[in-house]
VEXDREN-2710 file (C-alpha; in Angstrom, 1 decimal):
% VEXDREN-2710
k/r/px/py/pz
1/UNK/43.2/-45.1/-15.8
2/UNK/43.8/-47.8/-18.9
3/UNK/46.2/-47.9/-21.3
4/UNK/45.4/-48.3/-24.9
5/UNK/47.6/-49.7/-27.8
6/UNK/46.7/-48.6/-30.9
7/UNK/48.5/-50.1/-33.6
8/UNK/48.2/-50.8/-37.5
9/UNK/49.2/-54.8/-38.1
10/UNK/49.5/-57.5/-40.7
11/UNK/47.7/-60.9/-40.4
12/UNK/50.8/-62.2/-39.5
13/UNK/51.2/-59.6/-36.3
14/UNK/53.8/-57.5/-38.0
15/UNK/53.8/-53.6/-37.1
16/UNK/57.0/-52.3/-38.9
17/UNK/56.9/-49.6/-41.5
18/UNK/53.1/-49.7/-42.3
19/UNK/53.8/-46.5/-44.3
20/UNK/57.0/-47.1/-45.5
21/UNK/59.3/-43.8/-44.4
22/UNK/61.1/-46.4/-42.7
23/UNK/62.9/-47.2/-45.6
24/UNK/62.5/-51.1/-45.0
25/UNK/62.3/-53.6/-48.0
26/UNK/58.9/-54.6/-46.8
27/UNK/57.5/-51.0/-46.0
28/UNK/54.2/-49.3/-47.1
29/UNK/52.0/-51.9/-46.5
30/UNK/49.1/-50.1/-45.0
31/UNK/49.2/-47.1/-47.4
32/UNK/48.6/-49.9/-50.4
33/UNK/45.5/-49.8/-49.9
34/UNK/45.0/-46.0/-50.5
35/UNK/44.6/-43.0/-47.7
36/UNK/40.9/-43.7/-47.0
37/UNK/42.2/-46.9/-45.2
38/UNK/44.2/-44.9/-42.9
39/UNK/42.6/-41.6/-42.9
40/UNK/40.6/-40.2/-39.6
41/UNK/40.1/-41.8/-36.2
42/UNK/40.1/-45.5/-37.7
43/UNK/40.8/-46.7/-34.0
44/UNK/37.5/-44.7/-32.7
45/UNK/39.7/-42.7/-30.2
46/UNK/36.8/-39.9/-29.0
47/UNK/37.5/-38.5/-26.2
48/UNK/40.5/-40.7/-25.1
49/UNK/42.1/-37.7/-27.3
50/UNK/40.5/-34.9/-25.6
51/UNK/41.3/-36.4/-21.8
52/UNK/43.7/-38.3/-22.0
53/UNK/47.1/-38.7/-22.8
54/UNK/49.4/-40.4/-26.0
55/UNK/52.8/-41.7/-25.3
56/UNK/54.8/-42.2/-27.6
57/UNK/58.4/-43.5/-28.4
58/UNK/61.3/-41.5/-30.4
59/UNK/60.6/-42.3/-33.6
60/UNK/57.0/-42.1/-33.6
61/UNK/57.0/-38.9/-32.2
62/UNK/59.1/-37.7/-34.9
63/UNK/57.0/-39.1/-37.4
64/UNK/53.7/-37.3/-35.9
65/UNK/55.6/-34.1/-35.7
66/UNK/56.0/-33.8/-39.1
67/UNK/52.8/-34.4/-40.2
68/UNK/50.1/-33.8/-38.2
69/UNK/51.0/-29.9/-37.4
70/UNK/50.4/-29.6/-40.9
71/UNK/47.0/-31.0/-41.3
72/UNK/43.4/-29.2/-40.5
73/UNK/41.1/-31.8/-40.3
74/UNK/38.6/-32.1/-37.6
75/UNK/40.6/-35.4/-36.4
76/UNK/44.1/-33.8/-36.7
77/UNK/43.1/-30.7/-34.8
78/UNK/42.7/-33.8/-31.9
79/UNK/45.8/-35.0/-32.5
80/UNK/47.3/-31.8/-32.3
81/UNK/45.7/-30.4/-29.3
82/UNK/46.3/-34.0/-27.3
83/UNK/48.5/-33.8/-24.6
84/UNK/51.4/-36.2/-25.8
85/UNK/54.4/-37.8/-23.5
86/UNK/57.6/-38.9/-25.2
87/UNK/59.5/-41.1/-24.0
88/UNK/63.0/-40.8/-25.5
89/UNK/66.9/-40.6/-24.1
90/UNK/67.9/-39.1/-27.0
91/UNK/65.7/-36.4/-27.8
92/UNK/66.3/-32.7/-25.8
93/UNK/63.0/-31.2/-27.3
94/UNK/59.9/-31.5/-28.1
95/UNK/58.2/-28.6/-28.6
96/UNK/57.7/-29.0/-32.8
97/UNK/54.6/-30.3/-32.0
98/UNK/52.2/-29.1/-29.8
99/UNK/51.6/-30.3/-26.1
100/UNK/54.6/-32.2/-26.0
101/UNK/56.6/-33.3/-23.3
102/UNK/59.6/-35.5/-22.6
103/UNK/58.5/-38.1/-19.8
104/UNK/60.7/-37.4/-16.9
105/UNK/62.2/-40.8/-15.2
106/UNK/61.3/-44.0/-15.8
107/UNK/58.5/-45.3/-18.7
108/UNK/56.7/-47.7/-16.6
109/UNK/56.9/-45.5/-13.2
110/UNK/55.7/-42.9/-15.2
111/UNK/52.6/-44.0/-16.8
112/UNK/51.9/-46.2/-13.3
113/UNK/51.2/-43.2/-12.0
114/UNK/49.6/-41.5/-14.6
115/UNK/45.7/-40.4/-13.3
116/UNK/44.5/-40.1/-17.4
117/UNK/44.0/-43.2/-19.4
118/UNK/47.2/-43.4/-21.7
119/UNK/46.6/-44.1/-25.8
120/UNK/49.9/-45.7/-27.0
121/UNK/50.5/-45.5/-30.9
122/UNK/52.6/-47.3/-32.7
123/UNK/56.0/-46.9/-30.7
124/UNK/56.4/-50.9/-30.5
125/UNK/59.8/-50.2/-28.2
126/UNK/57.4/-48.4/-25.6
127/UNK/54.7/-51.4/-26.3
128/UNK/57.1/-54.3/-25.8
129/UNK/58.2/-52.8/-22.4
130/UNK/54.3/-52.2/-21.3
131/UNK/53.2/-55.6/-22.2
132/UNK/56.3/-57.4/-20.4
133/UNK/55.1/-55.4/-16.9
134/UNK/51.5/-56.8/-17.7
135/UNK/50.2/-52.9/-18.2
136/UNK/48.0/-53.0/-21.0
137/UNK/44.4/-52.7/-20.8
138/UNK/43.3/-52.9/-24.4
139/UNK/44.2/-53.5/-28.2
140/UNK/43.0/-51.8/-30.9
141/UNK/44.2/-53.2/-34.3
142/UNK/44.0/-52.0/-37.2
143/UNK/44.8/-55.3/-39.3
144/UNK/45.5/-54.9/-43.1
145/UNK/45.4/-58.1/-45.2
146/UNK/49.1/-58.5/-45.6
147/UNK/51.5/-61.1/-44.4
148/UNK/55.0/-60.0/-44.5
149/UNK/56.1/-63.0/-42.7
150/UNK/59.8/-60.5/-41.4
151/UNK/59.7/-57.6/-39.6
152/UNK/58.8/-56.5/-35.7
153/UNK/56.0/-58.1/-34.2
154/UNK/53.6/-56.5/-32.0
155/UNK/53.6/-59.7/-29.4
156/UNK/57.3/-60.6/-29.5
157/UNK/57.8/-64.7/-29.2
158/UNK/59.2/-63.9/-25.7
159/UNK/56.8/-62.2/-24.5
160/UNK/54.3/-63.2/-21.8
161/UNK/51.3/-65.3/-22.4
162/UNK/48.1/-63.0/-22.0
163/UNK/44.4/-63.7/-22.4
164/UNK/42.6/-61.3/-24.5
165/UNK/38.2/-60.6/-24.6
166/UNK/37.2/-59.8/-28.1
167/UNK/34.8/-56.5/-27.4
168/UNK/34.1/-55.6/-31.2
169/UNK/35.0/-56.3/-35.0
170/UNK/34.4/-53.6/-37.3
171/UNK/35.7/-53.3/-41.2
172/UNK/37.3/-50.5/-42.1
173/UNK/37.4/-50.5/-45.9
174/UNK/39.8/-53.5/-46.6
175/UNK/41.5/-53.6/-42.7
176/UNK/39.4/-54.9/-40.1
177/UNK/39.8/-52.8/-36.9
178/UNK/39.0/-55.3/-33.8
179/UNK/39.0/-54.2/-30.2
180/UNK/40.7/-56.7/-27.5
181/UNK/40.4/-56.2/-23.7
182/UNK/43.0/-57.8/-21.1
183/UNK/40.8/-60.2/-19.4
184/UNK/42.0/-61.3/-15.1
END
């Protein structure tokens, strides 16, 4: 089992509002640069998707609901067939989207246990507590040239120091989707 964070960033690390339903003064970023930058598996998912399992936070899940049900595409019909966790205190159901399920107990019991390898997207709440129990395998980033210089970070100042293999660089229209592997 490995978990992978999946996340669209700016040069500067930033991960809030890349699409700009958040409302934020700064939001949209990623979608500047028109859908093909965003559209399909830009983060080269495969089968994670088909075995595995996403986990995602409140908000993200929310997000996802509303859109990908709706879509038909070969990579959304992955997305929606996915077995997805949420982890949320707040929310009492999950069944607007497909294989959803609220994760019972504890986030970082749960996915310790967890036999599949677990995709993580966006959801930095969920990513903040994974990184500070040293549970991330990989990073996939999906880096947009864009430096908001406010806003959430995807490696909070606090957080612990970590050292990091490059396994692959690949541009992806005007991003640049890299692949980073926890080395130790």
């Amino acid at each position: 089992m490995s978990i992978v964070v999946i996340e669209f960033v700016t040069l500067d690390g930033i991960v809030t509002d890349p699409d700009g339903r958040g409302g934020t003064p700064l939001g949209g970023w990623a979608f500047r640069f028109g859908p093909e930058a965003v559209a399909g598996d830009k983060f080269r998912l495969g089968s994670l998707l088909d075995e595995g399992v996403l986990l995602l936070g409140r908000s993200t899940w929310e997000l996802f609901a509303s859109l990908w049900p709706n879509r038909d595409d070969p990579f959304s019909a992955r997305m929606n067939a996915a077995s997805k966790l949420v982890a949320s205190r707040t929310l009492g159901d999950v069944s607007g989207w497909s294989n959803s399920r609220l994760l019972d107990g504890d986030l970082l019991d749960t996915v310790k246990r967890e036999e599949r390898d677990v995709v993580v997207a966006g959801s930095v709440g969920v990513v903040h507590q994974l990184i500070a129990a040293d549970l991330v395998d990989e990073y996939r980033l999906l880096t947009f040239p864009v430096v908001l210089g406010t806003g959430r970070r995807l490696f909070p100042a606090e957080g612990p120091s970590t050292d990091l293999e490059c396994l692959s660089v690949e541009r992806s229209g005007t991003a640049v989707l890299t692949r980073h592997r926890r080395t130790g």
